[in-house]
LOKOL-129384 format. One line per 5 residues: their letters; for each residue x, z, y of C-alpha. Coordinates in steps of 0.001 Angstrom, whole numbers, plus 500000, padded with zeros to 6 digits. Last residue first. Example, Ala and Ser with C-alpha at 12.3 -4.5 7.8 and 13.67 -1.06 7.14 Angstrom:
BEGIN
SA = 513670:507140:498940  512300:507800:495500 .
***
This chain:
BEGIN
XXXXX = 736056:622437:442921  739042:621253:444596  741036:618868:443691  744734:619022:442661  745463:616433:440382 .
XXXXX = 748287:615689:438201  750622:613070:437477  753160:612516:434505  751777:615371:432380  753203:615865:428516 .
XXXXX = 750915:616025:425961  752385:617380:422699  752427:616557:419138  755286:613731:419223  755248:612758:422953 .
XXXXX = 751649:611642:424440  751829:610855:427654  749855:611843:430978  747526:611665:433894  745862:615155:435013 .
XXXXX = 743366:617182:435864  740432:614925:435160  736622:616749:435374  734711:616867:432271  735370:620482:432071 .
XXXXX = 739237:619893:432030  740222:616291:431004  743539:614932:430694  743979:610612:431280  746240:609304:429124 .
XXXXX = 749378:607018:429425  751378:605429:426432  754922:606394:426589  755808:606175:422996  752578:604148:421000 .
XXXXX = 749891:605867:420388  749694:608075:416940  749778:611567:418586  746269:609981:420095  745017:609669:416734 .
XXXXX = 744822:613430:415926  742488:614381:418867  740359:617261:417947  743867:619366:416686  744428:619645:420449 .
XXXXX = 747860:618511:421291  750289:620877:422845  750562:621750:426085  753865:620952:428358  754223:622202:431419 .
XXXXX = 754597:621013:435274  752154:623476:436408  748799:621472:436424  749684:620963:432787  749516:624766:432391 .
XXXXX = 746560:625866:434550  744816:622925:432036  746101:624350:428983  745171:627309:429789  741197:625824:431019 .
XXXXX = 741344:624375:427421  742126:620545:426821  739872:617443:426645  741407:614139:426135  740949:610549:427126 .
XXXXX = 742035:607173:426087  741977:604796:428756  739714:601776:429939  736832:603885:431441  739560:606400:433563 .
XXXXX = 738933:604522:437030  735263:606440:437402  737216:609755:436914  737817:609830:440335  734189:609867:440907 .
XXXXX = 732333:607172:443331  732759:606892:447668  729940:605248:449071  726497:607404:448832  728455:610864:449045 .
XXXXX = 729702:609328:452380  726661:610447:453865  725502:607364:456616  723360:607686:459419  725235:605483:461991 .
XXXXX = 726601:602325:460650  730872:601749:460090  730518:602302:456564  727440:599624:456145  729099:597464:458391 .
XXXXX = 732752:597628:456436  730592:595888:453304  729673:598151:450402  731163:597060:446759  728524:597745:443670 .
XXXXX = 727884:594537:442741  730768:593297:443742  732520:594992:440718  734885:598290:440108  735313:598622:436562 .
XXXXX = 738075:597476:436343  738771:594863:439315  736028:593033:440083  734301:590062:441993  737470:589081:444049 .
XXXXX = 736272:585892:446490  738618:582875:446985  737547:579880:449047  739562:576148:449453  742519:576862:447154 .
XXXXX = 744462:573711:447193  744585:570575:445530  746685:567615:444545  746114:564844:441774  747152:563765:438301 .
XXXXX = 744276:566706:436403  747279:568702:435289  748561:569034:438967  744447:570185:440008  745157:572577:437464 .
XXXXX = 748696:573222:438798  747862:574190:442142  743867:576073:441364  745988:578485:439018  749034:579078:441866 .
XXXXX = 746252:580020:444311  744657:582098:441640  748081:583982:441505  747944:586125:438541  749967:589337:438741 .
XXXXX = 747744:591908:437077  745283:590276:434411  742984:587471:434307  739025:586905:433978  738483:583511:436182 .
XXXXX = 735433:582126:437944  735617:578039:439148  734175:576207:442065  735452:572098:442708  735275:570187:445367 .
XXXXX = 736252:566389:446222  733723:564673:443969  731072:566834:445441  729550:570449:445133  730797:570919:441798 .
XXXXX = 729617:573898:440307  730970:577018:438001  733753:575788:436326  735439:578407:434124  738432:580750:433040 .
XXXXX = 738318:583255:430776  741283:585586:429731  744132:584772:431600  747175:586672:431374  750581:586241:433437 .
XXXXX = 754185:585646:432289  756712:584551:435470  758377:581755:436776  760766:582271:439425  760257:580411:442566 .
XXXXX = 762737:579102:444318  762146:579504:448635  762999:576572:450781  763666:578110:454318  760884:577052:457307 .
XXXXX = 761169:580777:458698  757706:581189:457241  758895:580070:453845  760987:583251:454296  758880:585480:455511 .
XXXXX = 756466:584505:452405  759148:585588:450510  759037:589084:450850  762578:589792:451805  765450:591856:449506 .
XXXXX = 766836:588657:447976  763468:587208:447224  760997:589754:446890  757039:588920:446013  754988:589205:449275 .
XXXXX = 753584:585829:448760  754104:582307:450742  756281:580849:447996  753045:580982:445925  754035:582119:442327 .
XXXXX = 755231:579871:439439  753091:580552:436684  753980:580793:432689  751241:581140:430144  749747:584421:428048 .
XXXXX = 746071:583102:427116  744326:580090:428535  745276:578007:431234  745406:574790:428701  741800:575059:427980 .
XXXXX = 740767:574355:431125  741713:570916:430910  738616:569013:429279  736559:571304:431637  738282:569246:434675 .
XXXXX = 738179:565960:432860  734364:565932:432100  733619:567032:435223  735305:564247:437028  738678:564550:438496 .
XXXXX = 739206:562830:442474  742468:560838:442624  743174:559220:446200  746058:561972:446760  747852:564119:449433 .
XXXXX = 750904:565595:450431  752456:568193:452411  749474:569418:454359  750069:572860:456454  748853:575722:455352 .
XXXXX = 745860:578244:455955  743410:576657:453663  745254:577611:450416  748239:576735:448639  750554:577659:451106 .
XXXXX = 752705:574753:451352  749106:572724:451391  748504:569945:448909  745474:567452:449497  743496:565581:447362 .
XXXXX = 741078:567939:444991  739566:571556:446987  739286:574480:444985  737463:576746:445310  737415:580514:443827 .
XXXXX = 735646:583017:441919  737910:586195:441088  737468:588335:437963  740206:591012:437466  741751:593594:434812 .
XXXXX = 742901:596699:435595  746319:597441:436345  745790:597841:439682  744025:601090:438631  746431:602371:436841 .
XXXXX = 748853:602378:439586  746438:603497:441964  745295:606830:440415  747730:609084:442469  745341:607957:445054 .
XXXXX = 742256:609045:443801  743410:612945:444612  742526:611900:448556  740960:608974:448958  741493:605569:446981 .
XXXXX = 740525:602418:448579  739224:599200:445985  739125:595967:447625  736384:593779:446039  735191:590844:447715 .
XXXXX = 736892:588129:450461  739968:586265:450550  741776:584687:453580  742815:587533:455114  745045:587685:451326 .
XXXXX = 743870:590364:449033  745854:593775:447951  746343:596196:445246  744666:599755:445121  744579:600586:448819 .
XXXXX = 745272:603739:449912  743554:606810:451452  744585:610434:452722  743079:612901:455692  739403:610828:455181 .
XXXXX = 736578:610992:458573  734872:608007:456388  734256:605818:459166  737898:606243:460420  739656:605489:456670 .
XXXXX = 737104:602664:456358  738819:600978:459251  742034:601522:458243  741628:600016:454552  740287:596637:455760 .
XXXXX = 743390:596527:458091  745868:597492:455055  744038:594950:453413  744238:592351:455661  741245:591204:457606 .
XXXXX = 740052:587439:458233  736825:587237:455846  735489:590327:454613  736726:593264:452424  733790:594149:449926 .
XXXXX = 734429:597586:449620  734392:599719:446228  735338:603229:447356  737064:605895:445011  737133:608991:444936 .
XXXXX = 738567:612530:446364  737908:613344:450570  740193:616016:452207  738599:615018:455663  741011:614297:458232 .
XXXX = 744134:615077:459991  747226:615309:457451  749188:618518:457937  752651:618158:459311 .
***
């Protein structure tokens, strides 16, 4: 059954409000844009605001990759109580006198630095025996935790509006819970918190900056040539490669090409590394490198 809709290709920066999920978020911009095919390139909770990026059309073979990227959130945190969420939404299980001071708080930053181990949010869509497990904290089971290795880059305070508040930013990679950062910081500092406000400011090279709210989608007057950005826009992290217009009819066909003679340190990538294939500055296709060839793993079909 063909899809109804515009056959729209990019990439749309929105600044999800307050209250939506992301699969809401994504619906609504999906009707102001007129679009046959969109996704959502990794989610935020209803209780976190900034930058969702949708993929339309083409894009969305690019969502992998892009949720990949890395991310910059700002968040509160709020010192003395504990929620079984971890953020505003839950219930209070416990609760401390024990407010940090400034000095304290940036004396422990440090320790979130680089590769550590988190313990995800039992309320998160992570599986636990086939369920997400936030279905089954909902159902009032106690859900284990597995630890697992995340990347943070940066991490700062910001402001302190009050003894009992705290605002941080944070540069980390794919799979860090900033609810399960703002836990056991406020755990290293010999109190309780909980995540208080969380706003995404980028992911790749997508940033707030350039995120439009679901107002300025939904107004009259629009041309969605003004929201939605180039595929290619999610390729500024990845080695590239040109290739002929054969070479291009080839990859698009499933095939093989070999690798231009321009490009002798791509052969030298490690096994399985992913590339993006250009054609006429335009990308065709995502790929690996195997030996002296270029091999396609996902290609696009846009039209010209």
């Amino acid at each position: 059954m063909k899809r109804r809709g515009l056959p729209l290709d990019g990439f749309l920066a929105l600044d999800k409000p307050l209250g939506l999920t992301s699969t809401q978020a994504l619906g609504r911009a999906r009707r102001a844009l007129g679009a046959a095919k969109a996704g959502h390139c990794g989610t935020l909770d209803p209780l976190a605001t900034g930058v969702l990026v949708l993929a339309f059309g083409e894009a969305t073979k690019l969502v992998d990759h892009v949720m990949d990227g890395a991310k910059r959130y700002r968040f509160g945190v709020r010192w003395g109580e504990a929620r079984n969420t971890d953020d505003a939404e839950g219930a209070v299980v416990a609760t401390s006198d024990h407010r940090p001071d400034r000095a304290a708080i940036e004396a422990a930053l440090p320790r979130f630095l680089g590769t550590i181990d988190q313990v995800p949010p039992a309320f998160s869509a992570i599986k636990r025996d086939g369920q997400p497990a936030y279905a089954r904290a909902r159902a009032g089971e106690a859900v284990e935790m597995a630890s697992r290795r995340v990347r943070i880059d940066r991490v700062a305070l910001v402001e302190m509006p009050g003894r009992g508040r705290a605002v941080f930013e944070v540069d980390c990679g794919k799979g860090t819970y900033v609810r399960s950062l703002g836990r056991d910081l406020a755990q290293v500092l010999g109190t309780v918190g909980f995540i208080d406000e969380l706003r995404r400011l980028k992911v790749g090279p997508f940033t707030i900056e350039k995120a439009f709210s679901l107002a300025s989608l939904e107004a009259p007057g629009y041309t969605r040539a003004a929201f939605l950005q180039p595929v290619e826009t999610a390729l500024d992290d990845i080695p590239a490669v040109a290739v002929t217009g054969a070479q291009a009819e080839a990859l698009r066909q499933g095939r093989a090409v070999q690798l231009p003679r321009a490009a002798p340190a791509l052969s030298a990538m490690p096994p399985g590394r992913t590339i993006a294939v250009l054609a006429d500055d335009r990308l065709i296709a995502m790929a690996r490198v195997d030996a002296d060839q270029i091999r396609p793993l996902r290609v696009l079909n846009r039209q010209a």
